[in-house]
C-alpha positions in Angstrom: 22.8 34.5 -8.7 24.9 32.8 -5.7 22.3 32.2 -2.3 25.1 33.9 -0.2 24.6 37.0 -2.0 21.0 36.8 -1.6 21.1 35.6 2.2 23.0 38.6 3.3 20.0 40.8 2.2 17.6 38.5 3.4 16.3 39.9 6.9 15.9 43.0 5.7 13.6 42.0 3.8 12.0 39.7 6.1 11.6 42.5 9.0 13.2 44.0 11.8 12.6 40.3 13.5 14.8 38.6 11.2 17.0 41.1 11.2 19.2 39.5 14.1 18.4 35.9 13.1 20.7 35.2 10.5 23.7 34.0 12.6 21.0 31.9 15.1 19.9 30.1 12.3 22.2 27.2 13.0 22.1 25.8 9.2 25.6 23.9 8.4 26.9 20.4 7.7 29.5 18.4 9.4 31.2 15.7 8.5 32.7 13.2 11.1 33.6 10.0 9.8 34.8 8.9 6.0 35.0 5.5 4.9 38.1 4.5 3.4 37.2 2.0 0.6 34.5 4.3 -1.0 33.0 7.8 -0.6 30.7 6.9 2.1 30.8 9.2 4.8 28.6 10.3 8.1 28.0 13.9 9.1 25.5 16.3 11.1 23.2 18.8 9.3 22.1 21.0 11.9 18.6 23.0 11.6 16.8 25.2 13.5 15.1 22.2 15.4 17.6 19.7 15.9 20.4 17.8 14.1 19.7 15.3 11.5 22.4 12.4 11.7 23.6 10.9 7.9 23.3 9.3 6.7 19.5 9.1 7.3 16.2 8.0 5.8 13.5 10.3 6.2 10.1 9.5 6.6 6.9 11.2 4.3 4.2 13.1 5.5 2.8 13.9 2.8 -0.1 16.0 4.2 1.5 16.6 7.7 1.2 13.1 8.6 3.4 9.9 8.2 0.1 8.0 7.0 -1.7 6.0 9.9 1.5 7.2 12.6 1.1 9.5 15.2 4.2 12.0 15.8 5.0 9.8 19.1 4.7 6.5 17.5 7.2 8.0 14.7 9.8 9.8 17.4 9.8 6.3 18.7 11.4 4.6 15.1 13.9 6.8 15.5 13.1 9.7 13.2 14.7 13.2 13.0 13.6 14.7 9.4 9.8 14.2 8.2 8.9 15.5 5.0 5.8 17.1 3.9 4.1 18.3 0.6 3.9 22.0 -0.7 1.5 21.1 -3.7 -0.7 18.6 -1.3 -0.6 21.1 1.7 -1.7 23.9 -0.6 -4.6 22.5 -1.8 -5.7 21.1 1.8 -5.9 22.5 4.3 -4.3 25.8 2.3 -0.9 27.2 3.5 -3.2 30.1 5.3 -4.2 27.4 7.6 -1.1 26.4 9.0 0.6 29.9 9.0 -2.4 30.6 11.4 -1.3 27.4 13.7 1.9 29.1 14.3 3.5 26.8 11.3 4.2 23.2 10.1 5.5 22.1 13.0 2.9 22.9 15.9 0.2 22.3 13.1 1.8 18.6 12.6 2.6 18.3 16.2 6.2 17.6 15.4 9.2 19.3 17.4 12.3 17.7 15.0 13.1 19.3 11.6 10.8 19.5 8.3 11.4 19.6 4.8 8.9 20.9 2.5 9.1 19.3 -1.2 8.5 22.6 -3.6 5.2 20.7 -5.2 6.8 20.5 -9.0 6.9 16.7 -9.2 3.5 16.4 -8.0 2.2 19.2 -10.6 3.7 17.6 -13.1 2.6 13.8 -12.8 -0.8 14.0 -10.9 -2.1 17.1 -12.7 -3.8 17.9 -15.6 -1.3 20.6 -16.6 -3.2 23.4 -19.4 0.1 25.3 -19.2 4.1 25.1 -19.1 6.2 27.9 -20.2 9.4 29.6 -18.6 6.7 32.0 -16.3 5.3 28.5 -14.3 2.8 26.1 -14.6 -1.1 26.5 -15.1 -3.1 23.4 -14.0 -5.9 21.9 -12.7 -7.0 21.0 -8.9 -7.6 17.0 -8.4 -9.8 18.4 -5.8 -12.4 20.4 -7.6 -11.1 21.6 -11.0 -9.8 24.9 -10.5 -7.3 26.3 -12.5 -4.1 27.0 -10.1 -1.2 28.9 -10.9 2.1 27.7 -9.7 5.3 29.4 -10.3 8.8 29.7 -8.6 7.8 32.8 -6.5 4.4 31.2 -5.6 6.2 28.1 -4.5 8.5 30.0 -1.4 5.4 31.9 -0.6 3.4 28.6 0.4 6.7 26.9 1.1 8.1 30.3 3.6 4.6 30.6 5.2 4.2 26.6 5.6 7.8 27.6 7.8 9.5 24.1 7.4 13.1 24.0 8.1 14.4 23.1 4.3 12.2 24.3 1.4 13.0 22.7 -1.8 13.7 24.9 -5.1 10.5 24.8 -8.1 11.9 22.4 -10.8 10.9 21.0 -13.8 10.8 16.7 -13.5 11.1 15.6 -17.3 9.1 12.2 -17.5 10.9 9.0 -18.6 11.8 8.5 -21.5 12.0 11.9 -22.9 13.8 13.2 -25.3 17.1 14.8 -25.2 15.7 18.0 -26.4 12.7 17.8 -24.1 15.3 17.4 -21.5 17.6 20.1 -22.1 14.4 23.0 -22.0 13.6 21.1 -18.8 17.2 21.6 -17.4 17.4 25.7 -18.7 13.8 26.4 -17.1 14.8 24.4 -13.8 18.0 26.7 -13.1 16.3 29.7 -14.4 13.4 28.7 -11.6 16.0 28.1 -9.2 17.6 31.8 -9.5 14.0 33.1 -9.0 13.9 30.6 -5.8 16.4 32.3 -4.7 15.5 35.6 -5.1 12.2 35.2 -3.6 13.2 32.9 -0.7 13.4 35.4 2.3 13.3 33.5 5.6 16.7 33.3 7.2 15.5 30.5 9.1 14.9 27.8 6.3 17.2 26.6 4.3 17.0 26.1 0.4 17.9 23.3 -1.7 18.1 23.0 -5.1 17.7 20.3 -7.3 19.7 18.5 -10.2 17.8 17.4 -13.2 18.6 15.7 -16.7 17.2 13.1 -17.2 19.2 9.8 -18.5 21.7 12.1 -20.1 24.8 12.0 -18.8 26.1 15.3 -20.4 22.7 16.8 -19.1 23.3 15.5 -15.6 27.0 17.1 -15.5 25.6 20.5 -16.8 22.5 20.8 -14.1 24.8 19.5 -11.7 27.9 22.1 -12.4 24.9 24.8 -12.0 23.1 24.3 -9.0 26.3 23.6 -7.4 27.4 27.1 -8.4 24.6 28.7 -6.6 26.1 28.7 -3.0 22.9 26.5 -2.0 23.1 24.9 1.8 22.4 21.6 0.4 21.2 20.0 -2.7 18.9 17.0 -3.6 19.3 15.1 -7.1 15.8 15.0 -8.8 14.9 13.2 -11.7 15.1 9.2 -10.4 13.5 6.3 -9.2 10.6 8.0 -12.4 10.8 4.7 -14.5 14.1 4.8 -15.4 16.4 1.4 -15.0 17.6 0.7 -11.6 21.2 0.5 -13.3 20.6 4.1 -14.5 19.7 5.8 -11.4 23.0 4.0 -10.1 24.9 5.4 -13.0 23.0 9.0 -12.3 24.5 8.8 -8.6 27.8 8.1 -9.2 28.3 10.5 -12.2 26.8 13.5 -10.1 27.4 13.3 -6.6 31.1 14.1 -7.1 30.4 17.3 -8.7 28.6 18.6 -5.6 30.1 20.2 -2.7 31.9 18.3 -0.2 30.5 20.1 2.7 26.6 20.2 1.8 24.2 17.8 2.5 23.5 15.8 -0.6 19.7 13.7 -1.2 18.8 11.0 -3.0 15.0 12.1 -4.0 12.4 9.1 -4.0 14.6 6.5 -3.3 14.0 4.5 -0.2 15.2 0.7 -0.9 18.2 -1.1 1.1 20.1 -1.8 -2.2 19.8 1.9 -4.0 20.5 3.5 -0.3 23.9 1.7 0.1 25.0 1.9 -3.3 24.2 5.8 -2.9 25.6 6.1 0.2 28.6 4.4 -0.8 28.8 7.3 -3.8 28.5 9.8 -0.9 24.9 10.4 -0.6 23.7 11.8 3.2 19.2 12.1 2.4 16.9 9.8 1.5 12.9 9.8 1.3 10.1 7.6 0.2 6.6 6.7 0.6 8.1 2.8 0.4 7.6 1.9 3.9 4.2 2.9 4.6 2.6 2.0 1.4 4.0 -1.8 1.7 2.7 -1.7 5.7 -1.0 -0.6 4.3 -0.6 -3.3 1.8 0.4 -6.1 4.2 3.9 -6.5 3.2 7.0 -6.3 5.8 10.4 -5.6 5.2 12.3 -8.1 6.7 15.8 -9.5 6.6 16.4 -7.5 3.3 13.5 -9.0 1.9 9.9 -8.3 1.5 6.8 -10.3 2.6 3.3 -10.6 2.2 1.8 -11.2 5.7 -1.6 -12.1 4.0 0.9 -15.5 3.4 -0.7 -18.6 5.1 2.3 -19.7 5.8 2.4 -17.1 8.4 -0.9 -18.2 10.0 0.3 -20.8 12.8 3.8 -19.1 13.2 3.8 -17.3 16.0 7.0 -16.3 16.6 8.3 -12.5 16.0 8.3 -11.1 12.8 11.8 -10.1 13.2 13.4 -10.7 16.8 16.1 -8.0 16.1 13.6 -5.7 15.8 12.6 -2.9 18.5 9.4 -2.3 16.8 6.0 -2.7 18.6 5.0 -5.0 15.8 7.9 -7.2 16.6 8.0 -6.4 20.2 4.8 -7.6 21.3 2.8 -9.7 18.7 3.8 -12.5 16.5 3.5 -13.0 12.5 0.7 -15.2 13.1 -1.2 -12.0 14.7 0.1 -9.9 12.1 -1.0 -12.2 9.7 -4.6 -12.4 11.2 -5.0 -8.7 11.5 -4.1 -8.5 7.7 -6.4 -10.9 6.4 -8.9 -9.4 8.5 -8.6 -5.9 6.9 -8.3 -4.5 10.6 -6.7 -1.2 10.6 -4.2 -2.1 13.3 -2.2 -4.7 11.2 -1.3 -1.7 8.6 -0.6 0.8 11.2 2.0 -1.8 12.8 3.5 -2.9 9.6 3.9 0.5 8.6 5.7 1.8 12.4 8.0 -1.7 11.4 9.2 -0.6 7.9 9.7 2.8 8.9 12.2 1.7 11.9 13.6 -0.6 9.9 14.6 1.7 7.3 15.7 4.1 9.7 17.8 0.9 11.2 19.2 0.0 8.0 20.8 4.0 7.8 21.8 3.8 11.2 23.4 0.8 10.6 25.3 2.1 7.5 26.4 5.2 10.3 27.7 2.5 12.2 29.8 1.0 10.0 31.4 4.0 8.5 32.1 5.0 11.7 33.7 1.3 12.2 35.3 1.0 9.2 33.0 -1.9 7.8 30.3 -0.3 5.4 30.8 -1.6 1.6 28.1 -1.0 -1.4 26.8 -4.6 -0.7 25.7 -3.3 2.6 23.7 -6.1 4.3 24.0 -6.9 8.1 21.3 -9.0 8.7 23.5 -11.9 6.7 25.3 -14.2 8.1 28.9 -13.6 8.7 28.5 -10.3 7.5 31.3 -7.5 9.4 29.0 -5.3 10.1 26.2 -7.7 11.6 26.9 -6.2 14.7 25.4 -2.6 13.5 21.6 -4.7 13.4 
């Protein structure tokens, strides 16, 4: 079942509100620039609040928050998409909770656009799953044992009431390794779930994306790809990486699939949020990214810096007390010095992680800008790095 056929019914079913919303909902993709020496290219997915530039790292709020970053602090790196979690938000605060706020967004405190993640990778590698068959999954609450039924319908219930701008299709994430047989029933239920997706999925003013699975199998990839691509989808996210699997296959994964997806959708990389694996992505044509990268190094004491990372607990960094990186706009970078950084680290002060983690984030989101910059110039190459020396696009950092 195509989404178009399914959109055209959908504010009817939604309610006499809806009913004139369909052509307000401003959901399409634009691309402006291409580079010519790969299949980079930069565009503009707009949503109902704002435009998202690609291509574009997108910051995670798992539980409606970019850990330890308020929603000015993260305006200010230069975000437009922040994602959050439908299996997280479900179990707290409950998606009743944040219908009631008026949705996500005034809940969050957070004006640009959302994207809700549909909550199957979670269910299936934090949960205790009792159940998996081709009706959903049965398993058990981290949070006090209860048995919780998930299933595709379920999923754009929480995920339509949560009200995010993009809701992500109910898939299936096979672990790595798995076998190929494991793989392919993983692939049949995840396109079966998505046609249930999208014949639950009723609000006109969210978009849904599927998602390509299949593991390390090539043949697997091309068939999940081929499918979802079928379904008329506004976008469409490749599942299934950065899950264990060698770096060299997840490159392999995005080169063999993104060409089978449309031109004129928005494509994203799932979980993968490191300079390398972004440029070579982009390079393959990729537009989204997301990870929990940046802010798990910052609370950890380690910076992203010049394409490398490093441990500010380093006591090499104790009398240096110049910038941690002078390009940067950050506050981190803007008004304290490594040896600061370094003493609010070792001192376990809260305000060292919060920094660190405000620096990776804008320094991811420079890193995509800067690829932007050099499509746009005619520059950008899979090796992407503009911090080095001599580099033709140094003048994108």
């Amino acid at each position: 079942m195509r989404a178009d056929a399914v959109n055209r019914s959908a504010p009817e079913a939604a309610g006499p509100e809806a009913a004139g919303s369909e052509a307000e909902a401003p959901f399409r993709f634009e691309v402006s620039h291409r580079c010519s020496h790969s299949h980079a290219r930069c565009g503009s997915f707009h949503t109902p609040h704002g435009v998202v530039d690609t291509p574009r790292f997108m910051p995670v709020g798992t539980l409606a928050t970019v850990k330890g970053v308020t929603p000015e602090q993260l305006r200010a790196t230069n975000a437009q998409m922040v994602l959050a979690n439908t299996y997280h938000l479900h179990l707290q605060p409950g998606e009743q909770v944040v219908a009631e706020a008026g949705g996500l967004h005034r809940f969050m405190g957070w004006s640009g656009p959302l994207l809700t993640d549909s909550g199957g990778f979670q269910v299936f590698s934090l949960g205790a799953i009792n159940t998996i068959n081709d009706e959903g999954v049965v398993f058990r609450s981290p949070r006090d044992g209860a048995r919780i039924s998930l299933t595709p319908e379920r999923s754009m219930e929480i995920q339509m009431a949560l009200g995010a701008d993009v809701a992500m299709a109910f898939d299936q994430c096979p672990p790595y390794p798995a076998s190929e047989t494991d793989v392919a029933e993983a692939n049949r239920r995840t396109h079966r779930w998505l046609e249930r997706c999208i014949s639950h999925h009723s609000r006109p003013d969210q978009a849904l994306f599927g998602i390509v699975q299949g593991g390390t199998h090539a043949h697997l990839r091309e068939e999940s790809a081929r499918a979802v691509a079928a379904m008329g989808l506004p976008g469409i996210a490749i599942g299934g990486v950065s899950v264990g699997e060698p770096v060299e296959a997840m490159h392999r994964i995005v080169r063999q699939v993104t060409p089978l997806l449309p031109d004129d959708r928005p494509r994203y990389l799932m979980g993968v949020g490191s300079y390398r694996e972004m440029a070579i992505a982009v390079a393959q044509g990729i537009d989204l990214f997301d990870c929990v990268l940046p802010t798990r190094l910052g609370r950890h004491g380690t910076a992203l810096v010049g394409g490398e990372r490093w441990n500010l607990r380093n006591a090499r960094f104790r009398h240096d007390h110049t910038p941690l990186d002078p390009s940067c706009p950050c506050p981190a970078c803007a008004h304290h010095s490594r040896a600061y950084l370094h003493h609010l680290i070792r001192s376990d002060e809260l305000l060292g992680r919060i920094l660190l983690s405000l620096h990776n984030l804008t320094q991811l989101l420079r890193f995509t800008g800067a690829m932007a910059a050099a499509i746009r110039d005619g520059c950008f190459s899979e090796d992407f790095a503009p911090w080095e020396q001599g580099s033709p696009a140094a003048h994108t950092w």
